[in-house]
NUTOR-68860 format. One record per atom (N, C-alpha, C, O): residue number from 1; atom name; y, x, z. Coordinates in steps of 0.02 Angstrom, whole numbers, plus 32768, in hexadecimal, padded with zeros to 4 digits. Example, Ala and Ser with C-alpha at 12.3 -4.5 7.8 and 13.67 -1.06 7.14 Angstrom:
+-----+-------+------+------+------+
: num : atome :    Y :    X :    Z :
+-----+-------+------+------+------+
:   1 :     N : 7EE4 : 8294 : 8186 :
:   1 :    CA : 7F1F : 8267 : 8186 :
:   1 :     C : 7F5B : 8294 : 8186 :
:   1 :     O : 7F5A : 82C8 : 81A7 :
:   2 :     N : 7F90 : 8282 : 8162 :
:   2 :    CA : 7FCB : 82AC : 8165 :
:   2 :     C : 8002 : 8285 : 818A :
:   2 :     O : 8039 : 829E : 8192 :
+-----+-------+------+------+------+
END
This chain:
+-----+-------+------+------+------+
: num : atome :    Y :    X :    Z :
+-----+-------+------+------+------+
:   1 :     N : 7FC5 : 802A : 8000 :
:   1 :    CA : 8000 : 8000 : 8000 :
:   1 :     C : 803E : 802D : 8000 :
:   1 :     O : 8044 : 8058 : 802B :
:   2 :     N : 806B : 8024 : 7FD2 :
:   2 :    CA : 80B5 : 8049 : 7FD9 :
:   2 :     C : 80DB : 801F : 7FFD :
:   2 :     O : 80D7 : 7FE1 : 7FF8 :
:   3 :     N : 8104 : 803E : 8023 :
:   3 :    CA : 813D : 8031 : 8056 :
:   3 :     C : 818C : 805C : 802F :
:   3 :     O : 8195 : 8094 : 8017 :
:   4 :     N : 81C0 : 8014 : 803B :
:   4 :    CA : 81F2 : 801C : 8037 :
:   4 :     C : 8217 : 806F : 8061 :
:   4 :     O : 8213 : 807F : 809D :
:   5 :     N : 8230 : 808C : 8033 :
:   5 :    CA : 8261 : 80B9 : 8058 :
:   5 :     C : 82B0 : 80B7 : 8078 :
:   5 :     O : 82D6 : 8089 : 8068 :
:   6 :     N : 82C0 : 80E1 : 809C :
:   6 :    CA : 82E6 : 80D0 : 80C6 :
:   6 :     C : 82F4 : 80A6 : 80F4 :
:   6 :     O : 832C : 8092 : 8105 :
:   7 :     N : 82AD : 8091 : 8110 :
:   7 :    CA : 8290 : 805F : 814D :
:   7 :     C : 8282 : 809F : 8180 :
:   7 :     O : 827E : 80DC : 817C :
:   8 :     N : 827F : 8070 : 81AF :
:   8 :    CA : 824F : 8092 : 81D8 :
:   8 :     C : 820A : 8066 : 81E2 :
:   8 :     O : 8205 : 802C : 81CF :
:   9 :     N : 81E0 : 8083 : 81FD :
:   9 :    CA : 8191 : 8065 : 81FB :
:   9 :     C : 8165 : 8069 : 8235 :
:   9 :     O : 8138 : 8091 : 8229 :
:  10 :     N : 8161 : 8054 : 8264 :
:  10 :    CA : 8128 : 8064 : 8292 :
:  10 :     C : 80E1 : 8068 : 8264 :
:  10 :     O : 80CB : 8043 : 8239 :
:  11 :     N : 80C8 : 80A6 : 8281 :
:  11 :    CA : 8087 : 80A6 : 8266 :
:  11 :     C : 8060 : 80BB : 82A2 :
:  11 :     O : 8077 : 80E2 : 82CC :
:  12 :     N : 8011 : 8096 : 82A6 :
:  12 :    CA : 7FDA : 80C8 : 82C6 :
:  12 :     C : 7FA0 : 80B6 : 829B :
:  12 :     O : 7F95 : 8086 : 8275 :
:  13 :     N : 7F79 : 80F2 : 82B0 :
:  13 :    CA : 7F34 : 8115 : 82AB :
:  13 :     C : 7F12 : 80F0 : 82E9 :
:  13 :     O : 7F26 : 80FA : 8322 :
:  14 :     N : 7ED3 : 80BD : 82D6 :
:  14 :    CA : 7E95 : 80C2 : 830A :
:  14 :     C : 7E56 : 80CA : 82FF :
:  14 :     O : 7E30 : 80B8 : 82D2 :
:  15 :     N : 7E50 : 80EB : 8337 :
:  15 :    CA : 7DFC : 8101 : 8329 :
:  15 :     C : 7DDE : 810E : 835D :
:  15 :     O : 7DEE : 813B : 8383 :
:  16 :     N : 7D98 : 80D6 : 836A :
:  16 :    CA : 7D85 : 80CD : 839F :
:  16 :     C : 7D36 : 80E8 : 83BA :
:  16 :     O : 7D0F : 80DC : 83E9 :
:  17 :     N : 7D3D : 8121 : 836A :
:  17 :    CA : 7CF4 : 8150 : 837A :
:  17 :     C : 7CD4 : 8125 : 8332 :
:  17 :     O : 7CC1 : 8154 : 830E :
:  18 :     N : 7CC6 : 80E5 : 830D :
:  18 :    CA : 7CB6 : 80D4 : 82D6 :
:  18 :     C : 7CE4 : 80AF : 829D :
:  18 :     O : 7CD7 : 80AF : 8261 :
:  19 :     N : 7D09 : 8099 : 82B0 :
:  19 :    CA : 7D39 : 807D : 829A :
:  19 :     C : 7D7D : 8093 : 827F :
:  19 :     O : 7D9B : 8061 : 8293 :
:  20 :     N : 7DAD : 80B6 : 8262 :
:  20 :    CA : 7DF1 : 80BC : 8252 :
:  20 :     C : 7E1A : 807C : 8236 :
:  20 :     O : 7E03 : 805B : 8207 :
:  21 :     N : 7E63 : 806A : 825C :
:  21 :    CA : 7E82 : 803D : 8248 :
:  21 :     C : 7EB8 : 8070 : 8221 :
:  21 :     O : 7EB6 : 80AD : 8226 :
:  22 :     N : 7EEA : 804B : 81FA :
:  22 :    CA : 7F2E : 8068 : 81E3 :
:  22 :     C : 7F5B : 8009 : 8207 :
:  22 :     O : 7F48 : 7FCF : 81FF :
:  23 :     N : 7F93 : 8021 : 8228 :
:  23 :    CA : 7FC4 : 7FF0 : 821B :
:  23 :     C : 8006 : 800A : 8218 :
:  23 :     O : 8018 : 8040 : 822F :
:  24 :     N : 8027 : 7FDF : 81FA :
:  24 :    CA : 8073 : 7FE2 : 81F8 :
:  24 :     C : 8091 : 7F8D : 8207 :
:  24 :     O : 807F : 7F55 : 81F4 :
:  25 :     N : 80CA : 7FAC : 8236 :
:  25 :    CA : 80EA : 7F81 : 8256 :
:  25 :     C : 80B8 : 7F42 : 827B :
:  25 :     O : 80C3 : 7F08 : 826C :
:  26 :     N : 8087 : 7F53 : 82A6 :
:  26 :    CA : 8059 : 7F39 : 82C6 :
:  26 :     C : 803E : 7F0A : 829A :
:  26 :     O : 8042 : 7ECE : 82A8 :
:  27 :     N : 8022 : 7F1E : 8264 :
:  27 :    CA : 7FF8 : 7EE9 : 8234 :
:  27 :     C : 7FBB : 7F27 : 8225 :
:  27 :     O : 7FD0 : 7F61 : 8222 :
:  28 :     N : 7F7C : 7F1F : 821D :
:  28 :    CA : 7F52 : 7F43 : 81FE :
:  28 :     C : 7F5E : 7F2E : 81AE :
:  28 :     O : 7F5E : 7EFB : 818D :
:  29 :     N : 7F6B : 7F80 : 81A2 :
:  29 :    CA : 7F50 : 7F87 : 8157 :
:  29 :     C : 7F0E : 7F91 : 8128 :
:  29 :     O : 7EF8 : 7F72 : 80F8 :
:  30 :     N : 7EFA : 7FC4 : 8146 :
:  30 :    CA : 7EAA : 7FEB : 8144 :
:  30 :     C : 7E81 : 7FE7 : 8179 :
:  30 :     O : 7E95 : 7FEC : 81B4 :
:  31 :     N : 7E45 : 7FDE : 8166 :
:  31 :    CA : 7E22 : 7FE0 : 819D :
:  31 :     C : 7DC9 : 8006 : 818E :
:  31 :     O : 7DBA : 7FEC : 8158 :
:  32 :     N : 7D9E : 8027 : 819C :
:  32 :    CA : 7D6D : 8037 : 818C :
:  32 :     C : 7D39 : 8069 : 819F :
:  32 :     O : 7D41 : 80A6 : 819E :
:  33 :     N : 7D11 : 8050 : 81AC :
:  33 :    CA : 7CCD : 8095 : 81D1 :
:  33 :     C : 7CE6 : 80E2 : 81BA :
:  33 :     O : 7CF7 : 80EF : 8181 :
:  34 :     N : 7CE4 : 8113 : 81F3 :
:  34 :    CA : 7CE6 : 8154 : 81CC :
:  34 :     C : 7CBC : 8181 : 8208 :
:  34 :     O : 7CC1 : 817D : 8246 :
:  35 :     N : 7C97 : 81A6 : 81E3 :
:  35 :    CA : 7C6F : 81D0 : 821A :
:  35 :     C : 7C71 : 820D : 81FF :
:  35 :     O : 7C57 : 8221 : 81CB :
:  36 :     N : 7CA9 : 823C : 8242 :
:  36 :    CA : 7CBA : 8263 : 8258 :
:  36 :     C : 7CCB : 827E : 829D :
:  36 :     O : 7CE7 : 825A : 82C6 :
:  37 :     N : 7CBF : 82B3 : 82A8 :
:  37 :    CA : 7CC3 : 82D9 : 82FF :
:  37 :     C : 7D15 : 82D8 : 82FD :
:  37 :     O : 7D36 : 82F7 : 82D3 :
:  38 :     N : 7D23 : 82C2 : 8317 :
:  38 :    CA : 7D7B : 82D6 : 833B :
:  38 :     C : 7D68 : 8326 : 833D :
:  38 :     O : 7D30 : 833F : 833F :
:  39 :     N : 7DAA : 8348 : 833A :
:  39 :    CA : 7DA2 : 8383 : 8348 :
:  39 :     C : 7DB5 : 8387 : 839D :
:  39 :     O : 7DDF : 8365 : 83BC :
:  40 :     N : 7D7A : 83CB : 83BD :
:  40 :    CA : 7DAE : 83B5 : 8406 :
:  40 :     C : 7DD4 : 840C : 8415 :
:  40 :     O : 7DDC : 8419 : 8450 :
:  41 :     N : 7DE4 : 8434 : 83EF :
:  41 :    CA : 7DFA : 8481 : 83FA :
:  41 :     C : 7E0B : 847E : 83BC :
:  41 :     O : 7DE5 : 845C : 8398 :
:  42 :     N : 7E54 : 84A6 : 8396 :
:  42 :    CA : 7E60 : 84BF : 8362 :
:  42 :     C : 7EA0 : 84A9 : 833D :
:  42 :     O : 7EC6 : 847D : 8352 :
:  43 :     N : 7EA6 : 84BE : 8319 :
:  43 :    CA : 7EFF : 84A9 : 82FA :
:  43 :     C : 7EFF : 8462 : 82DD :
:  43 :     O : 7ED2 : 8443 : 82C0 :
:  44 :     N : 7F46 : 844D : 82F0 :
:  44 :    CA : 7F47 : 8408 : 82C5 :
:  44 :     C : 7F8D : 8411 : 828B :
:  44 :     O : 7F99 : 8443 : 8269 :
:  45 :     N : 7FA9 : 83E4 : 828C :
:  45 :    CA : 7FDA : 83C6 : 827A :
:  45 :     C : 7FEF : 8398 : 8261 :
:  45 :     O : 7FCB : 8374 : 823F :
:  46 :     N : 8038 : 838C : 826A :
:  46 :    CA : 805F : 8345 : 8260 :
:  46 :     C : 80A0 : 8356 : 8230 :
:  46 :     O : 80D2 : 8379 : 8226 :
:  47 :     N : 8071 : 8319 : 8218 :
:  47 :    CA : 80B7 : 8323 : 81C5 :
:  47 :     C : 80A7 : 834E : 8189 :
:  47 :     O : 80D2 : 8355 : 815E :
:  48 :     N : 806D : 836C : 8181 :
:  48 :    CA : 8050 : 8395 : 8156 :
:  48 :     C : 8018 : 83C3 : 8159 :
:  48 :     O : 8017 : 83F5 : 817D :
:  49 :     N : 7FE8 : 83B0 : 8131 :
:  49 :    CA : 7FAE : 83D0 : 8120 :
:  49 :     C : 7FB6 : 8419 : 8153 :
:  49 :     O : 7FED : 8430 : 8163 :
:  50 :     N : 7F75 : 8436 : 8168 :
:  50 :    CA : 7F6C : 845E : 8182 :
:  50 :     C : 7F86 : 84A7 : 815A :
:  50 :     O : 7F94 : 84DC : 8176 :
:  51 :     N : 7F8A : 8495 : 8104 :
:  51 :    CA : 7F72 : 84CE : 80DE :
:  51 :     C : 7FC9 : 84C5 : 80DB :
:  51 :     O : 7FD2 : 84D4 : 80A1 :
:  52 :     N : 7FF7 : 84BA : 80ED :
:  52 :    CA : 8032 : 84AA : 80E2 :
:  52 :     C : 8050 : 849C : 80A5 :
:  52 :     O : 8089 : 84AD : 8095 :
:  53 :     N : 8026 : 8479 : 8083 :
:  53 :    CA : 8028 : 843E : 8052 :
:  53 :     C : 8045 : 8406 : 8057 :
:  53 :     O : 804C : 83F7 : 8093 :
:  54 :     N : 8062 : 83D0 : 8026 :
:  54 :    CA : 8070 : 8395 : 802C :
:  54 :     C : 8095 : 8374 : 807C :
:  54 :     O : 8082 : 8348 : 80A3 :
:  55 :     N : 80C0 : 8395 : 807C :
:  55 :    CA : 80F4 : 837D : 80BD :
:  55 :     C : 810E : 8332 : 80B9 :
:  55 :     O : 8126 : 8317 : 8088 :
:  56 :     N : 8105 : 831D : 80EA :
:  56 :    CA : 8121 : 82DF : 8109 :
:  56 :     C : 8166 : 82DA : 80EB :
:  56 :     O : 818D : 8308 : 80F8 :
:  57 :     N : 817B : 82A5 : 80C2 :
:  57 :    CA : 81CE : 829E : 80AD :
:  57 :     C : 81EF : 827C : 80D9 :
:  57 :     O : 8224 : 8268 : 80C1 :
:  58 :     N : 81E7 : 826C : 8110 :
:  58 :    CA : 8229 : 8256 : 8147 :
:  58 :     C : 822B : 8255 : 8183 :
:  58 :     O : 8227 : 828D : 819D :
:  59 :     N : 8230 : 821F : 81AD :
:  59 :    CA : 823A : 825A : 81FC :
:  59 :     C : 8211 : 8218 : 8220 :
:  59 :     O : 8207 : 81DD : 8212 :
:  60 :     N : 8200 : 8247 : 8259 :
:  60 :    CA : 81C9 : 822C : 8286 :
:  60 :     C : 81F3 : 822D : 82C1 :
:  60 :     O : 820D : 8261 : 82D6 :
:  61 :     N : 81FC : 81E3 : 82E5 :
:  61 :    CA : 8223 : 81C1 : 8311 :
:  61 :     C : 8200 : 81F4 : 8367 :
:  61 :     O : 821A : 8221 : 838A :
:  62 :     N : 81AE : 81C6 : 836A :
:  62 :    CA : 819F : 81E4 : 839D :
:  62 :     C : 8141 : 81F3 : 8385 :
:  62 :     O : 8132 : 81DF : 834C :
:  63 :     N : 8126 : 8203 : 839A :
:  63 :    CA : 80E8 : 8216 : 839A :
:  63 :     C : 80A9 : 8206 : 83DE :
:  63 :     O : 80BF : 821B : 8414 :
:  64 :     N : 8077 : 81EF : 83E3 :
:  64 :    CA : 8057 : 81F4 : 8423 :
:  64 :     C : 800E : 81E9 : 841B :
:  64 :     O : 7FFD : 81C8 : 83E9 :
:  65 :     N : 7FE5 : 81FC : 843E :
:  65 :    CA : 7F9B : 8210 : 8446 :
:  65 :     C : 7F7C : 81E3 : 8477 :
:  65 :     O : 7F97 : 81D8 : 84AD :
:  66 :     N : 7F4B : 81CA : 8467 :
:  66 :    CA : 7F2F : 81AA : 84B1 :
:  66 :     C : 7EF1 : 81B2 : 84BE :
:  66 :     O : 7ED3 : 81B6 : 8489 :
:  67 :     N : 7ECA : 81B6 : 84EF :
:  67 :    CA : 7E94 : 81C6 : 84E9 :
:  67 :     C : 7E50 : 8180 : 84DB :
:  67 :     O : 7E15 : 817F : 84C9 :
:  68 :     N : 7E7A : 8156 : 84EE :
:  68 :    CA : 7E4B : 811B : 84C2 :
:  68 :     C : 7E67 : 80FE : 8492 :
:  68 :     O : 7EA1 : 810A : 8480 :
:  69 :     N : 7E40 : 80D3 : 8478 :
:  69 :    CA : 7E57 : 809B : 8445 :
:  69 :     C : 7E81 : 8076 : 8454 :
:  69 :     O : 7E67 : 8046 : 8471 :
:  70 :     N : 7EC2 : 8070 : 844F :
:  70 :    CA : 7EE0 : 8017 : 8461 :
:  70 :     C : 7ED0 : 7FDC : 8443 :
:  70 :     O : 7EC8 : 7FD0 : 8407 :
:  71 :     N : 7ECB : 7FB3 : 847A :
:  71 :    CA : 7EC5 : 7F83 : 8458 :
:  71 :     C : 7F03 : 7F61 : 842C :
:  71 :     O : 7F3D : 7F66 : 843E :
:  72 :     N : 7EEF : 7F3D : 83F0 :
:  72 :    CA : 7F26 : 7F17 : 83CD :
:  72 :     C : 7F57 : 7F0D : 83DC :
:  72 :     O : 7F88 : 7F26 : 83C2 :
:  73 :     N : 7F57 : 7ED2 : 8422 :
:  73 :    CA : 7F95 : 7ECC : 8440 :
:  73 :     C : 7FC2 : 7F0E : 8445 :
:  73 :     O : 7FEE : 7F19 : 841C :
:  74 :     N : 7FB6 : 7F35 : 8474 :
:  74 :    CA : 7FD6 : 7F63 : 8488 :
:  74 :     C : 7FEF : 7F97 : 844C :
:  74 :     O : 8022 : 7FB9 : 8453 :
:  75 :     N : 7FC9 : 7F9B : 8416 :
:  75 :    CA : 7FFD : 7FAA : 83DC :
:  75 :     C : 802F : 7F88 : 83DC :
:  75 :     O : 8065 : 7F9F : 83F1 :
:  76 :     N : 8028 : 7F45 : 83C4 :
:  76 :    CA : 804C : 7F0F : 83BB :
:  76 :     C : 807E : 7F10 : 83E3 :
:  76 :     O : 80B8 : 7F0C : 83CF :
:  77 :     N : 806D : 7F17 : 842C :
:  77 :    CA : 80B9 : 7F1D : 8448 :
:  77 :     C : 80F1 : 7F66 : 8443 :
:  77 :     O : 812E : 7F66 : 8442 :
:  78 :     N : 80CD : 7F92 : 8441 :
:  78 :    CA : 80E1 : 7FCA : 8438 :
:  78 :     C : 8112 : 7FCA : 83F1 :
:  78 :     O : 814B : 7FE2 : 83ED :
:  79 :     N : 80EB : 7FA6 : 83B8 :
:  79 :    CA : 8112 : 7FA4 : 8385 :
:  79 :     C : 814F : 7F7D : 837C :
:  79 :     O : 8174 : 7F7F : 834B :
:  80 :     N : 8157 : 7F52 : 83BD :
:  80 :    CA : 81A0 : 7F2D : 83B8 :
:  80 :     C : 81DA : 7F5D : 83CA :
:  80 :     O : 8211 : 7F4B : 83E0 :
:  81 :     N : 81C4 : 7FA6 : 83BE :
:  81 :    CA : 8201 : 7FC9 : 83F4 :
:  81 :     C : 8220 : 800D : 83B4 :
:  81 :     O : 8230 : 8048 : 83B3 :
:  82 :     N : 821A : 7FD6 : 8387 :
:  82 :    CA : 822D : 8002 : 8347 :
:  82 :     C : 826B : 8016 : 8339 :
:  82 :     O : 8293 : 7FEA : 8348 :
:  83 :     N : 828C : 8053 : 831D :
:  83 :    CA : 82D0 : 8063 : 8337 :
:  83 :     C : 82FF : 8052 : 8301 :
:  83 :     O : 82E9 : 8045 : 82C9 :
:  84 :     N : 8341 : 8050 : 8311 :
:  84 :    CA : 836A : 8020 : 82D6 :
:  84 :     C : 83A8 : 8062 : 82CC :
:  84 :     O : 83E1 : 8052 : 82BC :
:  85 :     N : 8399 : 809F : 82D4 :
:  85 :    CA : 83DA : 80CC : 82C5 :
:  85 :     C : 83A6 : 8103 : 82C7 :
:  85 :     O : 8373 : 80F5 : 82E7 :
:  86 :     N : 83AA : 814F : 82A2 :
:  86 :    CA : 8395 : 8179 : 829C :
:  86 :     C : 83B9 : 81B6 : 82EB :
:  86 :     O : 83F3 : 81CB : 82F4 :
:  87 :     N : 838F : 81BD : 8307 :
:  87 :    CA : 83B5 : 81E2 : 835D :
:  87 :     C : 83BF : 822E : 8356 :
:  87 :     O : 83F1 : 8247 : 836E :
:  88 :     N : 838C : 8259 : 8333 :
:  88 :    CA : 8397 : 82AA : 8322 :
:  88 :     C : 8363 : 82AD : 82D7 :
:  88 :     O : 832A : 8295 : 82D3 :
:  89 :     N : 8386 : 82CE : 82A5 :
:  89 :    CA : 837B : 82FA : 826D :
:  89 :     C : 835C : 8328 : 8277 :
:  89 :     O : 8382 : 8359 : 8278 :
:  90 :     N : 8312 : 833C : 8284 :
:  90 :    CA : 82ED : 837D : 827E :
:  90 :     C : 82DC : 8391 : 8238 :
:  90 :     O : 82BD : 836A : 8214 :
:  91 :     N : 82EE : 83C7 : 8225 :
:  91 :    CA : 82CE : 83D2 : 81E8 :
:  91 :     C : 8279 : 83FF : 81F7 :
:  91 :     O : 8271 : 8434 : 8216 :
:  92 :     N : 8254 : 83E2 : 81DE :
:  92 :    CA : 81ED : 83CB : 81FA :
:  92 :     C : 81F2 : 8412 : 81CF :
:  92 :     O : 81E7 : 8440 : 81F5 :
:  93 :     N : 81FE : 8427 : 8192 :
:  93 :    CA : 81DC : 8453 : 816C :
:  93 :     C : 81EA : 84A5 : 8197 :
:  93 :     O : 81B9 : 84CA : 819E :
:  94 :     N : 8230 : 84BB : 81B4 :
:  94 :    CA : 824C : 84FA : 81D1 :
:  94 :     C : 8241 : 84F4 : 8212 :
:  94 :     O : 821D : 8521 : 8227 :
:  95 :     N : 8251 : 84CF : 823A :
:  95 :    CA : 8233 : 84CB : 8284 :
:  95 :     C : 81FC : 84B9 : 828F :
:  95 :     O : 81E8 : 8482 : 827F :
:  96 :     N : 81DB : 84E2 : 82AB :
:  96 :    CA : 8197 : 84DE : 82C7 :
:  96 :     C : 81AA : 8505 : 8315 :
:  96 :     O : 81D0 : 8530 : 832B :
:  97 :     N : 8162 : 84C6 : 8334 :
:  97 :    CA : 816E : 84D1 : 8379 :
:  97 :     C : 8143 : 8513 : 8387 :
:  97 :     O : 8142 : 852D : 83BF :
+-----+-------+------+------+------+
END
């Protein structure tokens, strides 16, 4: 699915050990079996391929990890807290933490 630019978008990732969801703006988009080990030691990253390929084109509000699945709801509420002004300009490609 393509999404309008110059929005902003809540998005999450779930995965509850068999399952992966995709949503935006607390609606599921994708949904579907995938079997794979989480990694639990080793590099990640956000906003672009490991191989520092194909970079993310815009900016990431906030970010967060959990160690379980949420349920629906609690996306859902989480996603009402979507932001209506852009707060700091990082440029993702030169700063690295």
């Amino acid at each position: 699915m393509v999404h309008p630019t110059d929005e902003w978008f809540w998005v999450a990732l779930w995965y509850d050990g068999t399952t992966m969801k995709h949503f935006v703006n607390g609606v599921e988009e994708l949904s579907g079996t995938v079997n794979f080990n989480p990694m639990t030691d080793g590099e990640m990253s956000i906003g672009v391929r490991l191989n520092q390929v194909h970079w993310f084109k815009g900016q990431i509000s906030e970010l967060r990890f959990h160690k379980r699945a949420l349920d629906v709801s609690e996306l859902q509420t989480d996603c009402a807290c979507l932001p209506t002004s852009y707060i700091i300009n990082y440029s993702t490609k030169q700063d690295k933490l």
